[in-house]
Jmol script that loads the backbone (N, CA, C; Angstrom):
load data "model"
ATOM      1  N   UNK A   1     106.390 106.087  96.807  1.00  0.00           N
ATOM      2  CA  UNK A   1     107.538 105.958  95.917  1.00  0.00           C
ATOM      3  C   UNK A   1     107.617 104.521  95.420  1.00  0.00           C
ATOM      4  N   UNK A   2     108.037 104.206  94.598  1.00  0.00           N
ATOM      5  CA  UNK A   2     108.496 103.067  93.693  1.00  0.00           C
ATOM      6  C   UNK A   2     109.810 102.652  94.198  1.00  0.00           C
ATOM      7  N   UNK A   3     109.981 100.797  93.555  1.00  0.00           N
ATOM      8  CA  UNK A   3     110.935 100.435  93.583  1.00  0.00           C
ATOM      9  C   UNK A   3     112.571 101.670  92.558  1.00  0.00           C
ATOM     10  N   UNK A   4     113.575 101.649  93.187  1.00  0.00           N
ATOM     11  CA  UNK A   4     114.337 102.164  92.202  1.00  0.00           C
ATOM     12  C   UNK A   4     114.293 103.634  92.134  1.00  0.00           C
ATOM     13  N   UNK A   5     113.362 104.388  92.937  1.00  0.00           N
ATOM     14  CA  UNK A   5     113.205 105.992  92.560  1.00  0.00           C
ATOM     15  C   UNK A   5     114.267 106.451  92.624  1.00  0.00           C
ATOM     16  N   UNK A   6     114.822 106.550  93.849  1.00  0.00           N
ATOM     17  CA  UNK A   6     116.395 107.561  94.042  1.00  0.00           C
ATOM     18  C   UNK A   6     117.009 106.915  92.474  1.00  0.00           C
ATOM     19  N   UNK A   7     117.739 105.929  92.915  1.00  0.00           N
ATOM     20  CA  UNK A   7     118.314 105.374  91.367  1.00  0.00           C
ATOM     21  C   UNK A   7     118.386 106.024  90.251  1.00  0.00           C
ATOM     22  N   UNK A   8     116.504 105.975  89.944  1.00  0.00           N
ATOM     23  CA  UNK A   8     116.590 106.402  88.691  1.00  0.00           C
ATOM     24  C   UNK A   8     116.642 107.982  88.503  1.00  0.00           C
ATOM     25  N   UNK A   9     115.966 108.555  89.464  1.00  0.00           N
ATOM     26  CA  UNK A   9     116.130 110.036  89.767  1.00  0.00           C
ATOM     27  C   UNK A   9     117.631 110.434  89.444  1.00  0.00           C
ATOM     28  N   UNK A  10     118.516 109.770  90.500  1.00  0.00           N
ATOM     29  CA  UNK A  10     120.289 110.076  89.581  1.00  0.00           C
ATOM     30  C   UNK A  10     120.826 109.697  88.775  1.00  0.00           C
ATOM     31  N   UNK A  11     120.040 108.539  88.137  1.00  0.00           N
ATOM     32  CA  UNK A  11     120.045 108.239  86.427  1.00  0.00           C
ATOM     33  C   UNK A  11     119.680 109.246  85.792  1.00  0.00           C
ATOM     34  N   UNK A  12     118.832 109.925  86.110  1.00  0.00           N
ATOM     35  CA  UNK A  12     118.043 111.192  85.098  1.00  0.00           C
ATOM     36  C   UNK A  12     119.291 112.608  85.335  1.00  0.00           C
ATOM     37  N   UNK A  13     119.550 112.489  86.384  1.00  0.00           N
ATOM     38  CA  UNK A  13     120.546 113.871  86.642  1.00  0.00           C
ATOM     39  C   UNK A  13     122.165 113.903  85.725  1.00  0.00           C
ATOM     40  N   UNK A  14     122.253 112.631  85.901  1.00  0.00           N
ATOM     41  CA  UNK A  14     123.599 111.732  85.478  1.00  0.00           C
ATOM     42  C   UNK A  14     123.700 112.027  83.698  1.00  0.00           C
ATOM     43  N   UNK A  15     122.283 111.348  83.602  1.00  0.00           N
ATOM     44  CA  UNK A  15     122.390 111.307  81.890  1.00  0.00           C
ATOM     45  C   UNK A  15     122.604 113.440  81.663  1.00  0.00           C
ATOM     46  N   UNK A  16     121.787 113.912  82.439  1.00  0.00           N
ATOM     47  CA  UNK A  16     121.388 115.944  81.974  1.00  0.00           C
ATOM     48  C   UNK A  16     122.825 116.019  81.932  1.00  0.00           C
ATOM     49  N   UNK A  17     123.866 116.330  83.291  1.00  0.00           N
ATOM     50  CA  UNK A  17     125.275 116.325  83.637  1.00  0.00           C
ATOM     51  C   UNK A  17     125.757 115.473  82.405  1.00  0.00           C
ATOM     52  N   UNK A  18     125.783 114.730  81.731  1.00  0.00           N
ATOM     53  CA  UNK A  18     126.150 114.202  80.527  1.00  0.00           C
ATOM     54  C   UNK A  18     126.589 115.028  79.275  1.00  0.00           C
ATOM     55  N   UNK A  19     125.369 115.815  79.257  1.00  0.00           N
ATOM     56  CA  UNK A  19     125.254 116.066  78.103  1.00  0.00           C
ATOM     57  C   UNK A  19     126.205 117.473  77.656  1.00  0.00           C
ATOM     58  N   UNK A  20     126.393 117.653  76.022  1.00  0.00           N
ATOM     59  CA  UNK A  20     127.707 118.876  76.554  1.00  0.00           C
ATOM     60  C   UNK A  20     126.999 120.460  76.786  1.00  0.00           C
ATOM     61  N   UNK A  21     128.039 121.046  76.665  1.00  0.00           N
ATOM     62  CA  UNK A  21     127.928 122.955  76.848  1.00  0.00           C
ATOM     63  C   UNK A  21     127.486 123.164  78.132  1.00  0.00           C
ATOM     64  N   UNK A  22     127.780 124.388  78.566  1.00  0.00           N
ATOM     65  CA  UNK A  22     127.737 124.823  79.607  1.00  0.00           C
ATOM     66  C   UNK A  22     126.647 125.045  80.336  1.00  0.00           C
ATOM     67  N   UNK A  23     125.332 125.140  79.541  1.00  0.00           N
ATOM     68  CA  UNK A  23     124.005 125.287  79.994  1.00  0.00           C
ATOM     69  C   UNK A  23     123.245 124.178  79.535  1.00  0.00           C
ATOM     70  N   UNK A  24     122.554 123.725  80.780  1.00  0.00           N
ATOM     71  CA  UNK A  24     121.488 122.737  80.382  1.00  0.00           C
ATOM     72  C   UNK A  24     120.494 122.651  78.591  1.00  0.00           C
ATOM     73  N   UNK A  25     120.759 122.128  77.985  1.00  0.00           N
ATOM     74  CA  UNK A  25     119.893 122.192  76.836  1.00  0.00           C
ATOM     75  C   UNK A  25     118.080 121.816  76.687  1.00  0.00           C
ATOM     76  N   UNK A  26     117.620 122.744  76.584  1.00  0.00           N
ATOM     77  CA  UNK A  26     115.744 122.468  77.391  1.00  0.00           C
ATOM     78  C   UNK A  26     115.275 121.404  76.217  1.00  0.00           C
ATOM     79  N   UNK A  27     115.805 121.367  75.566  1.00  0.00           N
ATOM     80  CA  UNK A  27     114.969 120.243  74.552  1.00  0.00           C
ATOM     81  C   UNK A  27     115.487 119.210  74.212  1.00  0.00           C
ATOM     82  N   UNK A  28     116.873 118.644  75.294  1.00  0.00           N
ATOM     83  CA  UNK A  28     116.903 117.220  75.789  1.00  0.00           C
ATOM     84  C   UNK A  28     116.409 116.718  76.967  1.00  0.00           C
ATOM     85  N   UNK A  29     115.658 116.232  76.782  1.00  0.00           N
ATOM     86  CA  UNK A  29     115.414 115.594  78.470  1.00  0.00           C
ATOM     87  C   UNK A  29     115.565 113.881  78.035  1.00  0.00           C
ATOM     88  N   UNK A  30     115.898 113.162  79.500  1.00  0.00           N
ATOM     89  CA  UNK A  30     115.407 112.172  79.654  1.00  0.00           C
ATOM     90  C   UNK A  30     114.631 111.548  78.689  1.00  0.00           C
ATOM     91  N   UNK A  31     113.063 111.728  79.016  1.00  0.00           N
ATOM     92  CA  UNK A  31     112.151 111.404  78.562  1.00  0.00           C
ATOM     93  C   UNK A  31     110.827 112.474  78.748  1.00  0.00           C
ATOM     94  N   UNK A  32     110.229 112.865  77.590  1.00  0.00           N
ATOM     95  CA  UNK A  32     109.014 113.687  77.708  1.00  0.00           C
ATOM     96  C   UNK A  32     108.567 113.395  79.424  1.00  0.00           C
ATOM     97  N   UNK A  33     108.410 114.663  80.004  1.00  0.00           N
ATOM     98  CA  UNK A  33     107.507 114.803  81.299  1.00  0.00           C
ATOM     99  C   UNK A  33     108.685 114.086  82.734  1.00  0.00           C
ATOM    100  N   UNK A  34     109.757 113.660  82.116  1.00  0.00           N
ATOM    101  CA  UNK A  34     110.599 113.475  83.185  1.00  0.00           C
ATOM    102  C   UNK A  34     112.354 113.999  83.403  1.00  0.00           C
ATOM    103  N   UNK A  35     111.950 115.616  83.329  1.00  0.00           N
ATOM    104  CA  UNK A  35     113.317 116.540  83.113  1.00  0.00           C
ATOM    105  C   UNK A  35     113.655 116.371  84.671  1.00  0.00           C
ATOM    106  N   UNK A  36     114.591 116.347  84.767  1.00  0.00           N
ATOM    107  CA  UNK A  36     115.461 116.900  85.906  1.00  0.00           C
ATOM    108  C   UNK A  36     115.133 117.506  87.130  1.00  0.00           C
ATOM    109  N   UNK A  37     113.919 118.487  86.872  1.00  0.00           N
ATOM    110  CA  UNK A  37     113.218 118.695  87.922  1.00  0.00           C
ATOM    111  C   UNK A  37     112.391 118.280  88.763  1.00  0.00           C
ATOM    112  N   UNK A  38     111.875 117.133  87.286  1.00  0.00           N
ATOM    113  CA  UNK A  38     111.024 115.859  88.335  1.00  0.00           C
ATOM    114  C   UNK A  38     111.878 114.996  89.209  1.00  0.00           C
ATOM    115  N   UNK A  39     113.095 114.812  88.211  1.00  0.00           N
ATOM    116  CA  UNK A  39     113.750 113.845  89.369  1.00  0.00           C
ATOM    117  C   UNK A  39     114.709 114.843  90.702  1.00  0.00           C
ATOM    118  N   UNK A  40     114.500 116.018  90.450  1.00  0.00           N
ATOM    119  CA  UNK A  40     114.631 116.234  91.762  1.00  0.00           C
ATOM    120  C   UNK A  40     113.857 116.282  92.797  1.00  0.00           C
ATOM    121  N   UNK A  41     112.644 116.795  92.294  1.00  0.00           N
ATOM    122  CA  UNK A  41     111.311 116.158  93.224  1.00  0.00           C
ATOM    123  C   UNK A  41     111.185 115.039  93.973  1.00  0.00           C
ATOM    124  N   UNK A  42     111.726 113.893  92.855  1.00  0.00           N
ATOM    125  CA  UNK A  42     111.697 112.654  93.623  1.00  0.00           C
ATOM    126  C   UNK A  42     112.476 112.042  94.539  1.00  0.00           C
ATOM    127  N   UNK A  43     113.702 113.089  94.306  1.00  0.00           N
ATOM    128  CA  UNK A  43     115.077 113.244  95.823  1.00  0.00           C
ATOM    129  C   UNK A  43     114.294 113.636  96.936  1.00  0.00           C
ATOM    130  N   UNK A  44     113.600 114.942  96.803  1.00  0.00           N
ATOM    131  CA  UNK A  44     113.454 115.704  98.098  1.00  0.00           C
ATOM    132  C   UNK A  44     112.426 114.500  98.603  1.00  0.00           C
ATOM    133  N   UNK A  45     111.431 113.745  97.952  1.00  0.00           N
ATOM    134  CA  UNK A  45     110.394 112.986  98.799  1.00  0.00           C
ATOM    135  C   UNK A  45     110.724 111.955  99.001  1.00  0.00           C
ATOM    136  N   UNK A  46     112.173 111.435  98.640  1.00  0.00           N
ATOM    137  CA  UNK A  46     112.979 110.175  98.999  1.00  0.00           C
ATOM    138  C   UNK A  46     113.224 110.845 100.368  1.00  0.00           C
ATOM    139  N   UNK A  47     113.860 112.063 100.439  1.00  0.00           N
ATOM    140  CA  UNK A  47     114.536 112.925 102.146  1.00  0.00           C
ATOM    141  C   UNK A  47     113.616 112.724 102.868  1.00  0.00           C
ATOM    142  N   UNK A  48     112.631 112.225 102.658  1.00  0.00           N
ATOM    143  CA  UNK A  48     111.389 112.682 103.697  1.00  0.00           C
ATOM    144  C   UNK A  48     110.733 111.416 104.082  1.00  0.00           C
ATOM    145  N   UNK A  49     111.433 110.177 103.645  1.00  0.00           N
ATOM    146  CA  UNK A  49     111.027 109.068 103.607  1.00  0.00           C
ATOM    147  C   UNK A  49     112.281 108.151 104.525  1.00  0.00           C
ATOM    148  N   UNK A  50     113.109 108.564 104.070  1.00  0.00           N
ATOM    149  CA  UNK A  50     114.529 107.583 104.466  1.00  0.00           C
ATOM    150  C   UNK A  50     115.376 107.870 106.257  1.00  0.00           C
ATOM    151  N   UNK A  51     115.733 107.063 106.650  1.00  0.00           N
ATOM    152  CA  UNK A  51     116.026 107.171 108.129  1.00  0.00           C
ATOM    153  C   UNK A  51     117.048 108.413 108.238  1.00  0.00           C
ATOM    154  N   UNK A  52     117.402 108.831 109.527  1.00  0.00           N
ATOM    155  CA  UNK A  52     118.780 109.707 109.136  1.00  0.00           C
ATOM    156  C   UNK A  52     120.050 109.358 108.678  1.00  0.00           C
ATOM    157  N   UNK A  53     120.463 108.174 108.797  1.00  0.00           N
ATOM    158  CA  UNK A  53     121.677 108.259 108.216  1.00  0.00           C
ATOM    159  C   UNK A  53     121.561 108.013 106.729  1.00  0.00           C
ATOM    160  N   UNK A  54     120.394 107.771 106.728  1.00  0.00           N
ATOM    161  CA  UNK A  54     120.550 107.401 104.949  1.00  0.00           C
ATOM    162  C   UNK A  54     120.189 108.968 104.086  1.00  0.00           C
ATOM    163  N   UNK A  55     119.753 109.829 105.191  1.00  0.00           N
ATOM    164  CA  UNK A  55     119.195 111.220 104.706  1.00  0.00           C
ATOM    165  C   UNK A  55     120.724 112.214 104.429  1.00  0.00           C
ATOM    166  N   UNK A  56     121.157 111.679 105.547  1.00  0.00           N
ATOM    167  CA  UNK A  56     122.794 111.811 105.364  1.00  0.00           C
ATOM    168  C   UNK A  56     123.303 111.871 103.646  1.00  0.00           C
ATOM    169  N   UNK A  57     123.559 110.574 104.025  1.00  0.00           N
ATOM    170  CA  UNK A  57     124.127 109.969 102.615  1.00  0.00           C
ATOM    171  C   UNK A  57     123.578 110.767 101.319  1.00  0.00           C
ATOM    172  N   UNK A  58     122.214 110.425 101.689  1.00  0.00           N
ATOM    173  CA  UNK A  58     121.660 111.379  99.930  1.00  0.00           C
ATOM    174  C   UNK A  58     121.544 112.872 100.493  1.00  0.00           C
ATOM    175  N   UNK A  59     121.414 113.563 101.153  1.00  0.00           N
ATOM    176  CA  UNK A  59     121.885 114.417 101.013  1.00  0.00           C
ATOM    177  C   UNK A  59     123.062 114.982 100.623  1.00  0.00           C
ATOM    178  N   UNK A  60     123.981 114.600 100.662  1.00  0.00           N
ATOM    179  CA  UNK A  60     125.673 114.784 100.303  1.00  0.00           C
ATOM    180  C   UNK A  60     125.595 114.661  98.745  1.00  0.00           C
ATOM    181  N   UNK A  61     124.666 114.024  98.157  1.00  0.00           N
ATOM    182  CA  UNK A  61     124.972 112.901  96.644  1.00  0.00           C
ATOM    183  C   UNK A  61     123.890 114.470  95.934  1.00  0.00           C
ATOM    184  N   UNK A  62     122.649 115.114  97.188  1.00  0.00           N
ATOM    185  CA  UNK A  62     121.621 116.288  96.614  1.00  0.00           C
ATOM    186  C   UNK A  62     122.290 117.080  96.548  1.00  0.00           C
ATOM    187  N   UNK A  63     123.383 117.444  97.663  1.00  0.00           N
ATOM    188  CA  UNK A  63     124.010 118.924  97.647  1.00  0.00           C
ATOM    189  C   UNK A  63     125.127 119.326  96.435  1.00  0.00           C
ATOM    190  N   UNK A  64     125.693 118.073  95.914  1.00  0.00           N
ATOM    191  CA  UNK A  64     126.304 118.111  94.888  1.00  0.00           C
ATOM    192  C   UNK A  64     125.497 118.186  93.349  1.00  0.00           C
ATOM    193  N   UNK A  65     124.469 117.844  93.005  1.00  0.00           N
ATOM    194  CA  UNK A  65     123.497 118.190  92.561  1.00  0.00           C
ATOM    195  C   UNK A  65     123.016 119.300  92.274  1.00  0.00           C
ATOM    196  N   UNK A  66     122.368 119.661  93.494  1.00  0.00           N
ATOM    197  CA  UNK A  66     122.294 121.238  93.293  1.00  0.00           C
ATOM    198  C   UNK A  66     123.038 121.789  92.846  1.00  0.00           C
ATOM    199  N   UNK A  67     124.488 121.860  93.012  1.00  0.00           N
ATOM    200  CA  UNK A  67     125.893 122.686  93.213  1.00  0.00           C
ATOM    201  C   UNK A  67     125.691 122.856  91.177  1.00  0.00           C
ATOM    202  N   UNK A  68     125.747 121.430  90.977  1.00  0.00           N
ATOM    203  CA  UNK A  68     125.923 121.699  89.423  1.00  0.00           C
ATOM    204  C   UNK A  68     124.232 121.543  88.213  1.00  0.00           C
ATOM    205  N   UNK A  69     123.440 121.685  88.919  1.00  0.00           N
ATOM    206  CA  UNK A  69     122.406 121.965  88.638  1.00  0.00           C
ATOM    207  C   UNK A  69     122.327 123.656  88.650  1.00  0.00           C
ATOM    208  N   UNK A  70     122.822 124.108  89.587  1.00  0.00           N
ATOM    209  CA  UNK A  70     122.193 125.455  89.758  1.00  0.00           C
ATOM    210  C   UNK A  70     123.687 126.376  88.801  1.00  0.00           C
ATOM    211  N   UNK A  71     124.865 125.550  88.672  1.00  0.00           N
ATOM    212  CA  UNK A  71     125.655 126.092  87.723  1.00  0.00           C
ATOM    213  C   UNK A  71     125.541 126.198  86.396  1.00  0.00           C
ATOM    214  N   UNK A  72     124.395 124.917  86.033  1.00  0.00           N
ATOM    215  CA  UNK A  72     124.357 124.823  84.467  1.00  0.00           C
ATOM    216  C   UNK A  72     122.948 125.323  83.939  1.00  0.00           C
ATOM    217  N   UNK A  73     122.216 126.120  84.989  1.00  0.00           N
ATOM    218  CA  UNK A  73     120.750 126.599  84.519  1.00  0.00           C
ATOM    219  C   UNK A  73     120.961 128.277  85.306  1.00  0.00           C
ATOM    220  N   UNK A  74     120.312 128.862  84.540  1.00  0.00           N
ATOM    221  CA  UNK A  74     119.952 130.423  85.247  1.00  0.00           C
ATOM    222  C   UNK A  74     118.705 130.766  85.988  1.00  0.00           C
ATOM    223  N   UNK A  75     118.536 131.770  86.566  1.00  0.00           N
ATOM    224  CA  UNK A  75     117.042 132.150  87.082  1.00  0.00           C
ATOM    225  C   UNK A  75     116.310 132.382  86.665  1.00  0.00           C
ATOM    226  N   UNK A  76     115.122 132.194  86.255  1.00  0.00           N
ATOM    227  CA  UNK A  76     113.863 132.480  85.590  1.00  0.00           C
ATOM    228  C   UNK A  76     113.848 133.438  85.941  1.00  0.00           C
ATOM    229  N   UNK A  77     113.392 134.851  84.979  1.00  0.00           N
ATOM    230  CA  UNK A  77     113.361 135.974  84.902  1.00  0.00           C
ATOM    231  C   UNK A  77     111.862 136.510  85.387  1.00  0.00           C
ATOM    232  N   UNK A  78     111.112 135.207  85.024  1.00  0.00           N
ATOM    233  CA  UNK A  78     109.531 135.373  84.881  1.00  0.00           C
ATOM    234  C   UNK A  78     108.648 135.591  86.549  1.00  0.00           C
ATOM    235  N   UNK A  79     107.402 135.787  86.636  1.00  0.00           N
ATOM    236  CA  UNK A  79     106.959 135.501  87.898  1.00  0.00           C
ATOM    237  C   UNK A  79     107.167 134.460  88.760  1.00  0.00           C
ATOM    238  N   UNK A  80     107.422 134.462  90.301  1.00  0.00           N
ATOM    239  CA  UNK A  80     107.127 133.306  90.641  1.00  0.00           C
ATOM    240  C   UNK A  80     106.189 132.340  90.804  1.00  0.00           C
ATOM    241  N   UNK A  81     106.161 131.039  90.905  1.00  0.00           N
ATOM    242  CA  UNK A  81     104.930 130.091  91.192  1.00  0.00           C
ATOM    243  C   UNK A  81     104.851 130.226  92.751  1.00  0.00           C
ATOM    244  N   UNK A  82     104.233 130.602  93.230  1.00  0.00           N
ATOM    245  CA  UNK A  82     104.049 130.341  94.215  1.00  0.00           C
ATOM    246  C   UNK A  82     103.978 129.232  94.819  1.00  0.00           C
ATOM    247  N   UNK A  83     103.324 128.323  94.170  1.00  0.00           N
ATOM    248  CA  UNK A  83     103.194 126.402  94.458  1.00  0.00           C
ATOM    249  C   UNK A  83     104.693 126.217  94.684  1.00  0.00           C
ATOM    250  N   UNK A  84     105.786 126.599  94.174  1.00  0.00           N
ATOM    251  CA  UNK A  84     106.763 126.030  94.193  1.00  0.00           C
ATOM    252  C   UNK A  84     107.933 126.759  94.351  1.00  0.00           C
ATOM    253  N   UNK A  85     107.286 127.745  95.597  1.00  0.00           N
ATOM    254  CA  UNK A  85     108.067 128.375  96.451  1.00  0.00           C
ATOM    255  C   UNK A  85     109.769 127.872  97.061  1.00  0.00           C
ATOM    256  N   UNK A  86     109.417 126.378  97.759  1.00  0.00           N
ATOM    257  CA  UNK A  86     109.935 125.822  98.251  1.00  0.00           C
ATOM    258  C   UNK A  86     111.020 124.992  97.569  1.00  0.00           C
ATOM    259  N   UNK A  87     110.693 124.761  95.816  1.00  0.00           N
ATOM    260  CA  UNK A  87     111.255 123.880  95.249  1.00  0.00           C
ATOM    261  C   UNK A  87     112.353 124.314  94.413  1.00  0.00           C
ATOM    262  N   UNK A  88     113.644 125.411  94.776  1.00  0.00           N
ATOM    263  CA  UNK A  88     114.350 126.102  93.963  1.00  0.00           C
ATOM    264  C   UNK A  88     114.607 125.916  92.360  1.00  0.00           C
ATOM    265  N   UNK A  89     114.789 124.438  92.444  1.00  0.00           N
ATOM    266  CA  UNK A  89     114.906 124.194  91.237  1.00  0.00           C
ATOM    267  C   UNK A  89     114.089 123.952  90.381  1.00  0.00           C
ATOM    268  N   UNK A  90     113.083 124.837  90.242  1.00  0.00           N
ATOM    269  CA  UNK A  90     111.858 124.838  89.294  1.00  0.00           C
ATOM    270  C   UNK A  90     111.680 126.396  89.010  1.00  0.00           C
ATOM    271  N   UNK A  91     112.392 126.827  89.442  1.00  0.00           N
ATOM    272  CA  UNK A  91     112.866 128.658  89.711  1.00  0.00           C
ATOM    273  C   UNK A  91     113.847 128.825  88.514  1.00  0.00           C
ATOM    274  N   UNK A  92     114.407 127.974  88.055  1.00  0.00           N
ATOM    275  CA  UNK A  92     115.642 127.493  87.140  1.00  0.00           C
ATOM    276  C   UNK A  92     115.590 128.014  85.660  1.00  0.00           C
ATOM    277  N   UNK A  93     116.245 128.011  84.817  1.00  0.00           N
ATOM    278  CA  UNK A  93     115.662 128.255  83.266  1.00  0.00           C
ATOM    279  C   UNK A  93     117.225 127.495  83.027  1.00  0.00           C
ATOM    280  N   UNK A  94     117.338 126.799  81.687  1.00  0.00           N
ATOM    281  CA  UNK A  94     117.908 126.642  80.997  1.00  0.00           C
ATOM    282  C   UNK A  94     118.243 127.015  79.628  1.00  0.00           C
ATOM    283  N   UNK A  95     119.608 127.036  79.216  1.00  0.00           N
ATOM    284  CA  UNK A  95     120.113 128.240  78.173  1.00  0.00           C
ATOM    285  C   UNK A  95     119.798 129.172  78.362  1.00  0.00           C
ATOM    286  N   UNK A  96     120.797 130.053  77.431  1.00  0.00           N
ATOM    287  CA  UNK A  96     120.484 131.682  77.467  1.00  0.00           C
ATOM    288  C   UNK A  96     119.560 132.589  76.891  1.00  0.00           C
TER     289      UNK A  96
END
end "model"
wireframe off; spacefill off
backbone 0.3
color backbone group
């Protein structure tokens, strides 16, 4: 990981949660190749890096995250990836 990852990872979530209507809009992101899902990626491998109380902490800051991540996107209707079994939020679709 890089200097700043978590940071910017909830910079990236911060700006999505920004933006208006009720469903994530798929053709704003961040920046080409760094939607929301990457920076949740880069939460879960911050969790896996950081002591417990600090796993604590961002966990509380992930679970809220999720909460409105998984409110403002629907389920992919499509097959699953198997690769990314584990990673719910890549399971996700945005708009209707």
């Amino acid at each position: 990981m890089w200097p700043d990852a978590v940071a910017d990872a909830l910079a990236r979530f911060e700006w999505a949660f920004k933006q208006p209507g009720r469903y994530l809009n798929a053709s704003q992101v961040w920046e080409p190749g760094l939607e929301a899902e990457y920076a949740r990626d880069d939460l879960e491998e911050a969790m896996l890096r950081l002591p417990r109380g600090a796993q604590r902490d961002l966990g509380r800051l992930i679970a809220r995250i999720d909460d409105e991540f998984e409110r403002r996107t629907l389920p992919d209707p499509g097959p699953v990836n198997e690769r990314r079994v584990g990673d719910w939020w890549w399971s996700r679709i945005r708009e209707r």
